[in-house]
VOTILO-94968 format. One record per residue (C-alpha): residue number from 1; residue in three letters; x, y, z. Coordinates in Angstrom, 2 decimals, always signed. Layout:
N
  nr rest      c1      c2      c3
 NUM  ALA       X       Y       Z
...
This chain:
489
  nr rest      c1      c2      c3
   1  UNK  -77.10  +23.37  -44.91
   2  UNK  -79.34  +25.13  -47.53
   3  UNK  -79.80  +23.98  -51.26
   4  UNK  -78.08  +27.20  -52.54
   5  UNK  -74.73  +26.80  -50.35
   6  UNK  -74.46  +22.88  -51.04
   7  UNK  -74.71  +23.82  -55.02
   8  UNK  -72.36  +26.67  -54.53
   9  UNK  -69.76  +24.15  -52.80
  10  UNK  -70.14  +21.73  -55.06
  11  UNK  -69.90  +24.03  -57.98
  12  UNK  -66.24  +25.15  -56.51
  13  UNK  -64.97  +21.83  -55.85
  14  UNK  -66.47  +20.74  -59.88
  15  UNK  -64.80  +23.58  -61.37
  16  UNK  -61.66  +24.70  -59.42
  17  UNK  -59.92  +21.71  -58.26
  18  UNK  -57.05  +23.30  -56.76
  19  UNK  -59.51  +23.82  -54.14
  20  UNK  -60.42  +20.95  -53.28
  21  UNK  -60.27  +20.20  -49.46
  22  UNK  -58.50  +16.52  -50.64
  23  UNK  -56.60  +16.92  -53.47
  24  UNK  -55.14  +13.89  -55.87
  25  UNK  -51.03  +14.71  -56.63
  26  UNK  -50.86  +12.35  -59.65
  27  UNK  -47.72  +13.37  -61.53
  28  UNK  -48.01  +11.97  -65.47
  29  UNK  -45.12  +10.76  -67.34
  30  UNK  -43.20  +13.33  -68.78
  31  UNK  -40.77  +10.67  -71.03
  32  UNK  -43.09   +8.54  -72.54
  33  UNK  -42.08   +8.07  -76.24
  34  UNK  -38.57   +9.86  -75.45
  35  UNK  -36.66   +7.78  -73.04
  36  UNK  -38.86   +4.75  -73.64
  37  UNK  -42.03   +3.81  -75.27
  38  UNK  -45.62   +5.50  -75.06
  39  UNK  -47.43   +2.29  -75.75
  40  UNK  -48.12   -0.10  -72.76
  41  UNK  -47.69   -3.03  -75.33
  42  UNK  -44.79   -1.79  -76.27
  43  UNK  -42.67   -0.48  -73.17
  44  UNK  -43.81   -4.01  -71.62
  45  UNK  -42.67   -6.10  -74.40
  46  UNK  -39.37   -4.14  -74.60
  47  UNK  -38.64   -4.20  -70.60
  48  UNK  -39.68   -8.41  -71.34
  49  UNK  -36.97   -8.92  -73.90
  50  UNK  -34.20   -6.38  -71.82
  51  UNK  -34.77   -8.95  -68.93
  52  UNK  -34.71  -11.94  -70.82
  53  UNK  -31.51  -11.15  -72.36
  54  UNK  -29.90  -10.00  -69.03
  55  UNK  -27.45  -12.86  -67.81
  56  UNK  -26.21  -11.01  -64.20
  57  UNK  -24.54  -13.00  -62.06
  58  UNK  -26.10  -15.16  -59.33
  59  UNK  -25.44  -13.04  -55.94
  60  UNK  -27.07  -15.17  -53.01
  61  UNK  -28.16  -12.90  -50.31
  62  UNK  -30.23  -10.04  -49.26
  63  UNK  -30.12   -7.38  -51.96
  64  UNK  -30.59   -3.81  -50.19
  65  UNK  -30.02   -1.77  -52.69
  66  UNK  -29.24   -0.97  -56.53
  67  UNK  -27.29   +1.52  -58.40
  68  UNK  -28.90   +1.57  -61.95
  69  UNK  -28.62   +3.65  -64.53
  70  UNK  -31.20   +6.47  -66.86
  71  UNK  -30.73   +7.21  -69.63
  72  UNK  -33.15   +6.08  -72.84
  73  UNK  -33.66   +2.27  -72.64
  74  UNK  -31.88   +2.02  -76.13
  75  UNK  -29.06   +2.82  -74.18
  76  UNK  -29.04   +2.27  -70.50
  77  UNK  -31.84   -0.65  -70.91
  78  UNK  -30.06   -3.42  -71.06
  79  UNK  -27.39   -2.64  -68.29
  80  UNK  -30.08   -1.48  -65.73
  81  UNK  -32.23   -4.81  -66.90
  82  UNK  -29.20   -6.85  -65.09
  83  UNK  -29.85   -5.40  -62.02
  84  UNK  -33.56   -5.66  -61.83
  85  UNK  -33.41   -9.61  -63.19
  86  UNK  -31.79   -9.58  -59.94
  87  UNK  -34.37   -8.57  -57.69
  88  UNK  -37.80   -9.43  -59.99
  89  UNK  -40.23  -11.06  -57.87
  90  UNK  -38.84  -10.23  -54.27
  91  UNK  -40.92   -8.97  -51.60
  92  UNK  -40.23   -5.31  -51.34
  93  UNK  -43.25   -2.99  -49.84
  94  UNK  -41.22   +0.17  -50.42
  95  UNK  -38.83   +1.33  -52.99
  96  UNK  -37.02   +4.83  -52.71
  97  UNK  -36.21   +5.80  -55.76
  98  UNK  -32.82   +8.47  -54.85
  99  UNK  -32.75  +10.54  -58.44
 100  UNK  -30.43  +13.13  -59.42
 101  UNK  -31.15  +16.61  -60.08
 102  UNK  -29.97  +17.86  -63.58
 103  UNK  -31.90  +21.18  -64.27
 104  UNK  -32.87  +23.05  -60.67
 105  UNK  -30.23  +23.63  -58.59
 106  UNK  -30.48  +23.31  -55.32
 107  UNK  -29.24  +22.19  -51.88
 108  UNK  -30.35  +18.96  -49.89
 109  UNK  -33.13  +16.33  -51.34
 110  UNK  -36.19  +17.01  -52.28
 111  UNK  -38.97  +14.84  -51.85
 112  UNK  -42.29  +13.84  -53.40
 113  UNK  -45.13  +13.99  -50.78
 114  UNK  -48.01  +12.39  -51.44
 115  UNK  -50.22  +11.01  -54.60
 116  UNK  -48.84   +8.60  -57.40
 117  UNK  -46.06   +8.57  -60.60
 118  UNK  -48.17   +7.17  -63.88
 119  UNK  -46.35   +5.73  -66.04
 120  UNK  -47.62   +3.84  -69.31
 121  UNK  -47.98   +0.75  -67.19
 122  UNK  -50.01   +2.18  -64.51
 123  UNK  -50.28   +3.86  -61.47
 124  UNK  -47.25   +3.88  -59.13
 125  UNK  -48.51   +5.00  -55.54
 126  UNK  -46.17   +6.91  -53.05
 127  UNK  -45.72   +5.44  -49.60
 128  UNK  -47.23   +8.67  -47.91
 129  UNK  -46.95   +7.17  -44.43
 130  UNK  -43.07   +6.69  -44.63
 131  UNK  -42.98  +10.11  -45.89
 132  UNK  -45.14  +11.71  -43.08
 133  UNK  -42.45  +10.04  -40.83
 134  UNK  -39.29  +11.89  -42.21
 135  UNK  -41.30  +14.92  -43.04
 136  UNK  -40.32  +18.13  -41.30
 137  UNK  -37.33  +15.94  -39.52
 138  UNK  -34.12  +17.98  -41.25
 139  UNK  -34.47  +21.20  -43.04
 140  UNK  -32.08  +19.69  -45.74
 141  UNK  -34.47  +17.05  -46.24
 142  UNK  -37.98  +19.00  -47.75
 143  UNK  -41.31  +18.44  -49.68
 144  UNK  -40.74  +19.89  -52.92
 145  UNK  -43.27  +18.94  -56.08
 146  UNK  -41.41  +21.41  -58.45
 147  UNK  -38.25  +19.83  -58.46
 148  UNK  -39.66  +16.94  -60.21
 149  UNK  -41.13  +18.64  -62.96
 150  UNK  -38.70  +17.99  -66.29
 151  UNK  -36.62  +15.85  -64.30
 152  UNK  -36.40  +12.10  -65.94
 153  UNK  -33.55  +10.17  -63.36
 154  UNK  -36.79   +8.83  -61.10
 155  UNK  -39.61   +8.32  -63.81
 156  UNK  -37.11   +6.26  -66.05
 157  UNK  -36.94   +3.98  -62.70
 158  UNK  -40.56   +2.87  -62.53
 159  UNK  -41.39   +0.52  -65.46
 160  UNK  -38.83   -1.26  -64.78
 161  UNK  -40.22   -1.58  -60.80
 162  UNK  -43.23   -2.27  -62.01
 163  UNK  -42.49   -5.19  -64.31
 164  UNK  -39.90   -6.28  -61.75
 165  UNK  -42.24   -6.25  -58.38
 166  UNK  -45.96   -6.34  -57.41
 167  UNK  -47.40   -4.93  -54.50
 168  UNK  -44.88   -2.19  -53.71
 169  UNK  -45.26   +2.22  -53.24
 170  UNK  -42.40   +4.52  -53.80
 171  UNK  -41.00   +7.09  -51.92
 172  UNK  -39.96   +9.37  -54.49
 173  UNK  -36.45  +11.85  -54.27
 174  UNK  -34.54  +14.14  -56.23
 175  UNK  -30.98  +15.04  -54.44
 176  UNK  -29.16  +18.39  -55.12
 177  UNK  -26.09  +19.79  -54.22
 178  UNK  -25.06  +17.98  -50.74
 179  UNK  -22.50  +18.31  -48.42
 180  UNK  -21.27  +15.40  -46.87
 181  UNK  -22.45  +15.73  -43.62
 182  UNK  -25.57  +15.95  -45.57
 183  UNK  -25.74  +13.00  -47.38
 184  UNK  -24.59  +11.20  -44.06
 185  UNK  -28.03  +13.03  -42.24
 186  UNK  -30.78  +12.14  -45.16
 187  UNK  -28.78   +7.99  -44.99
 188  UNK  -29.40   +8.70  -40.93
 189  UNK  -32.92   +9.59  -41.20
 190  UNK  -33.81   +6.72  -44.05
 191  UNK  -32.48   +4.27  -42.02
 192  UNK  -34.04   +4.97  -39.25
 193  UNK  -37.47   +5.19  -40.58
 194  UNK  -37.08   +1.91  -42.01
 195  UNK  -35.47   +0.36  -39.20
 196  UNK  -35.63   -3.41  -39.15
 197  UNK  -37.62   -3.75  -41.75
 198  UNK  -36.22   -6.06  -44.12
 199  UNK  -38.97   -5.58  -47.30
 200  UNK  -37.45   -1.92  -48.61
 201  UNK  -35.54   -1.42  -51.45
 202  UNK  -33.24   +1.52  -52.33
 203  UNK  -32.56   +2.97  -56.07
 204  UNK  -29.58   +5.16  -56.70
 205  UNK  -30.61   +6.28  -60.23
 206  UNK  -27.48   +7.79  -62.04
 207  UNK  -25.25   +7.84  -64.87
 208  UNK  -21.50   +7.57  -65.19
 209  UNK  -18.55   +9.58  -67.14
 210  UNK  -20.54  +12.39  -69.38
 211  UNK  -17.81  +13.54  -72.20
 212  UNK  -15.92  +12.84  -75.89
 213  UNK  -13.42  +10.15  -75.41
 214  UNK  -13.36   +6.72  -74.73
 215  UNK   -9.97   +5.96  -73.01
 216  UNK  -10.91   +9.03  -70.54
 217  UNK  -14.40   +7.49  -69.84
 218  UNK  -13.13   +4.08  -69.02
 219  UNK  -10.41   +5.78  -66.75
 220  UNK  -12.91   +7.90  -64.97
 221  UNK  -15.77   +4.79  -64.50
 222  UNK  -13.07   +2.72  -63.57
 223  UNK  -11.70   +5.08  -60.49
 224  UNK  -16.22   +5.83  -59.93
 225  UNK  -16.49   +2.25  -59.79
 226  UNK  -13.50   +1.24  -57.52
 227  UNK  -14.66   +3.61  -54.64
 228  UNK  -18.12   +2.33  -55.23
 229  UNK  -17.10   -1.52  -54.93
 230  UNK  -15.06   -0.55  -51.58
 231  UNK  -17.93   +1.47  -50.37
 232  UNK  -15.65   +3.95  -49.71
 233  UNK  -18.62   +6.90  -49.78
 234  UNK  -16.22   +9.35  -48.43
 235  UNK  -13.61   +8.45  -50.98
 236  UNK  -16.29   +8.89  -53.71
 237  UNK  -17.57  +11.79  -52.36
 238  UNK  -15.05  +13.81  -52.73
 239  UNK  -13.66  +12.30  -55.79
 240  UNK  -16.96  +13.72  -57.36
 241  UNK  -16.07  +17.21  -56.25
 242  UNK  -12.46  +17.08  -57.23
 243  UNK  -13.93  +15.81  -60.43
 244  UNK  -11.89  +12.83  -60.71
 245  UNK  -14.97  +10.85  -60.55
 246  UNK  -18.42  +10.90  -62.29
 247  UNK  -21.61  +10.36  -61.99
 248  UNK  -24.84  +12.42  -62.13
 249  UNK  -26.57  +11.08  -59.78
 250  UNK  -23.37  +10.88  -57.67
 251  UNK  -24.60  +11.94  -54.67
 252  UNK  -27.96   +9.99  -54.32
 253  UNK  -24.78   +6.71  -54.55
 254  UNK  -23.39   +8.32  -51.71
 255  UNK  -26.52   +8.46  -49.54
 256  UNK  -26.94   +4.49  -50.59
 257  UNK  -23.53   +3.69  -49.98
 258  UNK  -23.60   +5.53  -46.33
 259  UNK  -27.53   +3.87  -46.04
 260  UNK  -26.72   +0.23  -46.90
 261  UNK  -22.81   +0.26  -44.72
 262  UNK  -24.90   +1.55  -41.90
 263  UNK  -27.40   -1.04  -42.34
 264  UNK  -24.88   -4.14  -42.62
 265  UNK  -25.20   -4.48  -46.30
 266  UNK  -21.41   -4.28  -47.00
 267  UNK  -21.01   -6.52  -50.52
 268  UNK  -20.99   -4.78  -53.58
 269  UNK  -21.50   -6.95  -56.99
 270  UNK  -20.93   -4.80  -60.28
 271  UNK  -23.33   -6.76  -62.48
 272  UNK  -22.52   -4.47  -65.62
 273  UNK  -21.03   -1.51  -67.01
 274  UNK  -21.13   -0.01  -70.63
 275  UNK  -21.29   +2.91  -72.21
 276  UNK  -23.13   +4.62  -74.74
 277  UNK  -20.57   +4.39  -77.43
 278  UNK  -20.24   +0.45  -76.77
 279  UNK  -24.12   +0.02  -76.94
 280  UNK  -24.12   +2.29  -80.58
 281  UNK  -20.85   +1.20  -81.57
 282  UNK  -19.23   +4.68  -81.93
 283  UNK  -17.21   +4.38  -79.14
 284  UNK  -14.26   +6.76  -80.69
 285  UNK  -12.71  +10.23  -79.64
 286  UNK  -15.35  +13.19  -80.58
 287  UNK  -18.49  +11.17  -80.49
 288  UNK  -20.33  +12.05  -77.24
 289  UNK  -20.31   +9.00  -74.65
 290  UNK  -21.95   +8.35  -71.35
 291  UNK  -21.16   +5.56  -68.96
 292  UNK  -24.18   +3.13  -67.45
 293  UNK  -22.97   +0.89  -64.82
 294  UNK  -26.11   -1.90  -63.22
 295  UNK  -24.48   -2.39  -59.30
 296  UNK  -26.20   -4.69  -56.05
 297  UNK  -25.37   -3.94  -52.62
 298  UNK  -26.46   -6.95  -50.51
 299  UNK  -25.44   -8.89  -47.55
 300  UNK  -24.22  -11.96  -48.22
 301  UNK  -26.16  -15.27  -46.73
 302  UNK  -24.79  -16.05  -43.36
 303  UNK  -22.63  -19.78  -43.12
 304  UNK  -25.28  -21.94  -41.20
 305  UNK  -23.02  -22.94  -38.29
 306  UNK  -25.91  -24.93  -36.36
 307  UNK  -28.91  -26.75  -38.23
 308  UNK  -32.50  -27.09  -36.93
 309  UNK  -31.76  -29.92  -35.07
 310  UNK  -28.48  -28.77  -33.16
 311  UNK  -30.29  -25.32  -32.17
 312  UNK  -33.54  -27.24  -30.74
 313  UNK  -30.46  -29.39  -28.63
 314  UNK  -29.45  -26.17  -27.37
 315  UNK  -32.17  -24.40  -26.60
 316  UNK  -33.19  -27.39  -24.50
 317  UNK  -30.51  -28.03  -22.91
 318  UNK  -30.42  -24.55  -21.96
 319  UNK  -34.03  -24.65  -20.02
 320  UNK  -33.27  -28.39  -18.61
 321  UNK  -30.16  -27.08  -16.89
 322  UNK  -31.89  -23.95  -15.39
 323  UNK  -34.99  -26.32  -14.14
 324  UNK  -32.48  -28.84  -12.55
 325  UNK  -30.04  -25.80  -11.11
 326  UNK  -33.53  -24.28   -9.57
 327  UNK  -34.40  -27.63   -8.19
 328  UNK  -31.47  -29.29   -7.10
 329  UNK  -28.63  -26.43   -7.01
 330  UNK  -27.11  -28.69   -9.02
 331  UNK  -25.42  -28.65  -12.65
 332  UNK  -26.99  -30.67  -15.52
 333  UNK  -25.37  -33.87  -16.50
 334  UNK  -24.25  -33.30  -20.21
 335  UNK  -22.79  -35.36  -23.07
 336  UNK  -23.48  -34.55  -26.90
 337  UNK  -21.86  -36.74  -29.22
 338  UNK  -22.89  -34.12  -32.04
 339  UNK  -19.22  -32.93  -33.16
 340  UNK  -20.30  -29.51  -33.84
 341  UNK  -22.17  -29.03  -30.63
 342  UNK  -18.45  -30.40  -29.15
 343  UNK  -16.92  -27.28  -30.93
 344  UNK  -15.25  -25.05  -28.12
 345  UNK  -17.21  -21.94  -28.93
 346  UNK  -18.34  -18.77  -27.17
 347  UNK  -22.05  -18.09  -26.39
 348  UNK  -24.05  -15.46  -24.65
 349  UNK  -27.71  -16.94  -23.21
 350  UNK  -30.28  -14.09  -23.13
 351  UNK  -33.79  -14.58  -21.20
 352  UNK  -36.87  -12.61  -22.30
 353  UNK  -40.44  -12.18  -20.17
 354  UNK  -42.96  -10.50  -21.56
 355  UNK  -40.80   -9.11  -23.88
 356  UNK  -38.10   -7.56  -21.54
 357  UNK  -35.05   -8.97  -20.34
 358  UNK  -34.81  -10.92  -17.65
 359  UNK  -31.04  -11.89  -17.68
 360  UNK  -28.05  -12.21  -19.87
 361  UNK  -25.11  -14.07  -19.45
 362  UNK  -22.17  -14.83  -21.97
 363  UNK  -18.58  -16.23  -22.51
 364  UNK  -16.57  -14.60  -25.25
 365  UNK  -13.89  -16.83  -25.15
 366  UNK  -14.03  -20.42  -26.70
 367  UNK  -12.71  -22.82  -23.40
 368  UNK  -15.08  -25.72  -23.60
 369  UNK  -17.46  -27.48  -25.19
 370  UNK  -20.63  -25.39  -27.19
 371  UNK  -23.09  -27.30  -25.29
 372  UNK  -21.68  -26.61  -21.92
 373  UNK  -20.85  -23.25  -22.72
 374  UNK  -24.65  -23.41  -22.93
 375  UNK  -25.74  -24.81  -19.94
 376  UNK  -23.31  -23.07  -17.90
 377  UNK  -24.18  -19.80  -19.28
 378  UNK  -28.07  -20.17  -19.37
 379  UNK  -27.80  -21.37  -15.53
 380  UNK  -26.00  -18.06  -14.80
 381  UNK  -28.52  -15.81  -16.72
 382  UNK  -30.76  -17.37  -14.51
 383  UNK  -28.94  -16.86  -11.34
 384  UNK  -26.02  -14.68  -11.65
 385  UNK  -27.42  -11.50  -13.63
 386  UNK  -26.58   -8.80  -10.62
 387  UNK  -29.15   -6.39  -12.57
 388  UNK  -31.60   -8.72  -11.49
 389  UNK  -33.16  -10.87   -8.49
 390  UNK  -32.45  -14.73   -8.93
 391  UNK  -34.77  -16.38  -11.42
 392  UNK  -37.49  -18.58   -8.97
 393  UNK  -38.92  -22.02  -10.39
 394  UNK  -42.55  -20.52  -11.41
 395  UNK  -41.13  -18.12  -13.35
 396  UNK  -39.51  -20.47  -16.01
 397  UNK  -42.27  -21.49  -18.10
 398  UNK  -42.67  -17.94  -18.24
 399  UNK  -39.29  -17.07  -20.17
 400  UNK  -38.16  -17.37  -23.43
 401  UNK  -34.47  -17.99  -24.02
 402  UNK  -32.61  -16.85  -26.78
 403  UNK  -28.90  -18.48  -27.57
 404  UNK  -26.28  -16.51  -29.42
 405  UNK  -23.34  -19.05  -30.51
 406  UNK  -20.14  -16.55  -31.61
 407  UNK  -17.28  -16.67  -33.90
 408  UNK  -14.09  -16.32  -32.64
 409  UNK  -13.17  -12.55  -31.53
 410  UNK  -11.05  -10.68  -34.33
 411  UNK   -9.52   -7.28  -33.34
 412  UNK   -9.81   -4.18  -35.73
 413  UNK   -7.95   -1.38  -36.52
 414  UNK  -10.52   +1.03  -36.83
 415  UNK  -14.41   +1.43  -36.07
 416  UNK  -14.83   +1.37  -40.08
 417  UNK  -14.20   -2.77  -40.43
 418  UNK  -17.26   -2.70  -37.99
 419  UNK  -20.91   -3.66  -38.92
 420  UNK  -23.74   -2.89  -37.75
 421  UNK  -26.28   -5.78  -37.10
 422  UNK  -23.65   -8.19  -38.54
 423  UNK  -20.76   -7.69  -36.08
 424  UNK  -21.39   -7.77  -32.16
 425  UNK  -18.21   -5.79  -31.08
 426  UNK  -15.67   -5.71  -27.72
 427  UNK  -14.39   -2.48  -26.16
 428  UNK  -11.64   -2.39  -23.81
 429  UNK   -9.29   +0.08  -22.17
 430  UNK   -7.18   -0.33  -19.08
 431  UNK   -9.57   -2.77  -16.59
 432  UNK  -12.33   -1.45  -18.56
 433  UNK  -14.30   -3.75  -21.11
 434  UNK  -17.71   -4.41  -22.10
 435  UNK  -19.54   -5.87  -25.38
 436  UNK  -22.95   -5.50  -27.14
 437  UNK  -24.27   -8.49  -29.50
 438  UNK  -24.65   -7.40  -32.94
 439  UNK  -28.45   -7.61  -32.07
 440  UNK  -28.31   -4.55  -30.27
 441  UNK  -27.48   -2.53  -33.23
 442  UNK  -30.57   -3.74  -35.15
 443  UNK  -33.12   -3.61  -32.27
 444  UNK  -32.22   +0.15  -31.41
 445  UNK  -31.90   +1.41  -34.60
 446  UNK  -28.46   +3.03  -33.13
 447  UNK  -26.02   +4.85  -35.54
 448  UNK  -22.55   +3.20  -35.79
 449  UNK  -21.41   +6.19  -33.14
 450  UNK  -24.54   +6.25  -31.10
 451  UNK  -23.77   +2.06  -30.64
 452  UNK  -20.44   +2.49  -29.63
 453  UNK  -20.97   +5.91  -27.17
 454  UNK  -23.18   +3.27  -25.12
 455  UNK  -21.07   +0.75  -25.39
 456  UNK  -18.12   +2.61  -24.00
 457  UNK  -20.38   +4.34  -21.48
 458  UNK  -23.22   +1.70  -20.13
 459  UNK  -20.96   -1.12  -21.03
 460  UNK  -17.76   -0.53  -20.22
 461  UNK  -18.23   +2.32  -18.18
 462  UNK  -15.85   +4.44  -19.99
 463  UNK  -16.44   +8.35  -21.55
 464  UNK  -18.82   +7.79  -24.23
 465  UNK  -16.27   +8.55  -27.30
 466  UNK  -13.52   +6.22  -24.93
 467  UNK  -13.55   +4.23  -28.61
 468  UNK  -12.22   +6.71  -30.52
 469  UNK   -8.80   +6.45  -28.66
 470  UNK   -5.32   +5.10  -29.24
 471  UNK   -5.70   +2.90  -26.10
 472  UNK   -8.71   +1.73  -26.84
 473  UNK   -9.26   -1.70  -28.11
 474  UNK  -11.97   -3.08  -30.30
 475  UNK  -12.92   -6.55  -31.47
 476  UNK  -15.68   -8.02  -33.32
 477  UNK  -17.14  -11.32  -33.67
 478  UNK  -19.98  -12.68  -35.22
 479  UNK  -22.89  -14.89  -33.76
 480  UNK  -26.14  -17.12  -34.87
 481  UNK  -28.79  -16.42  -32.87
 482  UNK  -31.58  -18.14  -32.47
 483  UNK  -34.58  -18.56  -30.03
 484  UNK  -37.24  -20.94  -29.17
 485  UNK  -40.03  -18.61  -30.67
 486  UNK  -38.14  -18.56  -33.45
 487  UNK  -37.82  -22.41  -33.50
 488  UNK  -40.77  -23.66  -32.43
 489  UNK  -40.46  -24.84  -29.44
């Protein structure tokens, strides 16, 4: 290349950066010294004493998502503070940030694409791979820088992320108008991008009851609220279109609510709710009042049936009775005096080899003893799996085995008490039947539908929507599952 076109290229990229063959998107605040403070000393020392003084309530579990409110921090502050007390110092790698649109209108969700958010605290960096993995996916769904512009619902978000969390990128989205089939697609498409990842966060960033009197707005948040606790997204949904609810970011809660139930985060804490006339003390009829409500949607810890101990028993028990069956054709000789291995409990045995099944054998029913519900079933995974050829000695020490001990089944009215990743669920009809572990839901990434199609058709060998029928039962049960990777052993 000659000296004249290098200068000449280099004079283009120096002076007309929109040319530039890699461009930086860095969007700068557009709220600084409005809806919080310029100053980095100062919007850090305020976000300090708004956490300090938040007292939420102690929710043990795994916190998927929050609803938070924002507006300025001299209003909405301290209510979104509880939530983010809440999560401060947790390992998320990813936040989306689900904003509502208040000046553009438009249909579907709009995301940002690539770059970084400043904010007076620093530099906020987009997850552009997550992006580049929903991009182009659903039409509804759509790159869209502009919509941003004026918009304050996500910015407002990301001091408070950033003195809450280290380490973490954004994936940045403004939602308009939706339909509910919609909302349910862009919840679809999140959760199967993040699939079992367990390190994402998700913000709902909205506002409550917008109007002039106070026995109206507490009415109105309470009915928002109510459908939000129940996780009834549907419910809410509509509510917001008949008006009988409120909440400007209503629809980006409805995405959550639809991503976090599909996910198996099913608990919903309200950790506060206020309202602008509260915080300034002119909560009266003409003065202009909007609600702020700070809301975690986790899943609760699981009760520890089995300890450490008790699961290595198992899982030993399990390989010493395939090893003596293999030898001898024999069953092991068993006696725990453990009590809780002496529960009658169901338990499926599942054996892995090189990372594909290899057999899996269960009983659903409790009828003896956990421990020989064990051996029994971990000899017939062995031996008994007609989708495959009898395990042979040598290839023991080349399994894995995986125990699931289950809860008691429960039948359910309706596929909406069901799920996914928490519940492993039964389907019968007639002399049909067949169950999936609630591992299954979590290792495909499977919709609730899309789990129970192939549950009614591979499993059961019914017509995929056989579940959606009269007829049809369904139970669910829970189960602990554990395996000797995971242990150890």
């Amino acid at each position: 290349m000659n000296l004249k076109l290098t200068l000449k290229i280099f004079f283009i990229i120096l002076f007309f950066p929109s040319l530039n063959c890699f461009p930086s998107s860095i969007k700068e605040p557009e709220f600084a010294g409005q809806f919080y403070p310029a100053g980095k000393r100062d919007l850090s020392a305020m976000i300090d004493n708004l956490l300090e003084k938040a007292a939420p309530k102690a929710v043990p579990g795994d916190i998927f998502a929050l609803i938070s409110p924002h507006a300025g921090y001299g209003y909405s502050g301290q209510s979104a503070s509880f939530g983010y007390k809440l999560i401060k110092g947790r390992p998320y790698k990813t936040v989306i940030v689900l904003g509502a649109g208040h000046h553009k209108p438009f249909n579907g969700a709009a995301f940002y694409p690539n770059g970084s958010f400043m904010t007076p605290l620093g530099r906020v960096d987009i997850d552009e791979e997550f992006i580049k993995r929903i991009s182009g996916k659903d039409p509804d769904f759509f790159s869209d820088e502009a919509v941003f512009a004026g918009e304050h619902s996500v910015e407002v978000q990301l001091p408070f992320l950033q003195k809450s969390l280290s380490g973490f990128s954004i994936v940045p989205v403004i939602v308009g108008d939706c339909t509910l089939d919609t909302c349910k697609k862009i919840a679809l498409l999140l959760k199967q991008e993040i699939g079992g990842r367990k390190d994402v966060l998700v913000v709902a960033s909205t506002d409550l009851y917008h109007g002039y009197d106070p026995e109206e707005a507490a009415k109105t948040d309470a009915l928002t609220l109510d459908l939000i606790k129940k996780m009834d997204y549907e419910g809410l949904y509509y509510a917001l279109r008949d008006e009988k609810a409120q909440a400007c970011g209503g629809f980006a809660s409805v995405i959550a609510l639809i991503l976090s139930k599909e996910r198996g985060y099913d608990k919903v804490e309200l950790l506060n709710h206020t309202n602008s006339g509260i915080v300034t003390g002119k909560n009266i009829k003409g003065e202009w009042i909007v609600g702020y409500a700070s809301i975690a949607i986790l899943k609760p810890e699981e009760k520890i049936m089995l300890n450490d101990q008790q699961r290595k028993r198992l899982l030993k028990i399990a390989r010493d009775s395939i090893a003596t069956y293999l030898k001898t054709g024999r069953k092991l000789e068993a006696n725990e005096n453990d009590p809780v291995l002496a529960q009658e409990m169901g338990a499926f045995v599942t054996l892995n080899k090189d990372g594909q099944l290899r057999g899996c054998i269960g009983s659903l029913t409790a009828t003896q003893p956990l421990y020989l519900t064990v051996r029994d079933m971990a000899i017939e995974a062995a031996v008994d799996d007609p989708r495959f050829s009898p395990l042979n000695p040598e290839e023991l020490n080349e399994v894995e085995i995986e125990i699931s001990a289950l809860s008691p089944l429960e039948r359910v009215d309706s596929a909406d008490k069901i799920v996914l990743g928490k519940h492993g669920v039964v389907v019968r009809k007639g002399y049909h039947s067949g169950v999936f572990l609630p591992q299954v839901a979590t290792e495909t990434g499977w919709s609730k539908e899309e789990f129970l199609n192939n549950l009614c058709e591979q499993k059961a060998g019914l017509a995929p929507s056989s579940w959606k029928d009269n007829e049809t039962e369904l139970y669910i049960f829970g189960a602990e599952v554990f395996s000797e990777k995971g242990s150890g052993q």
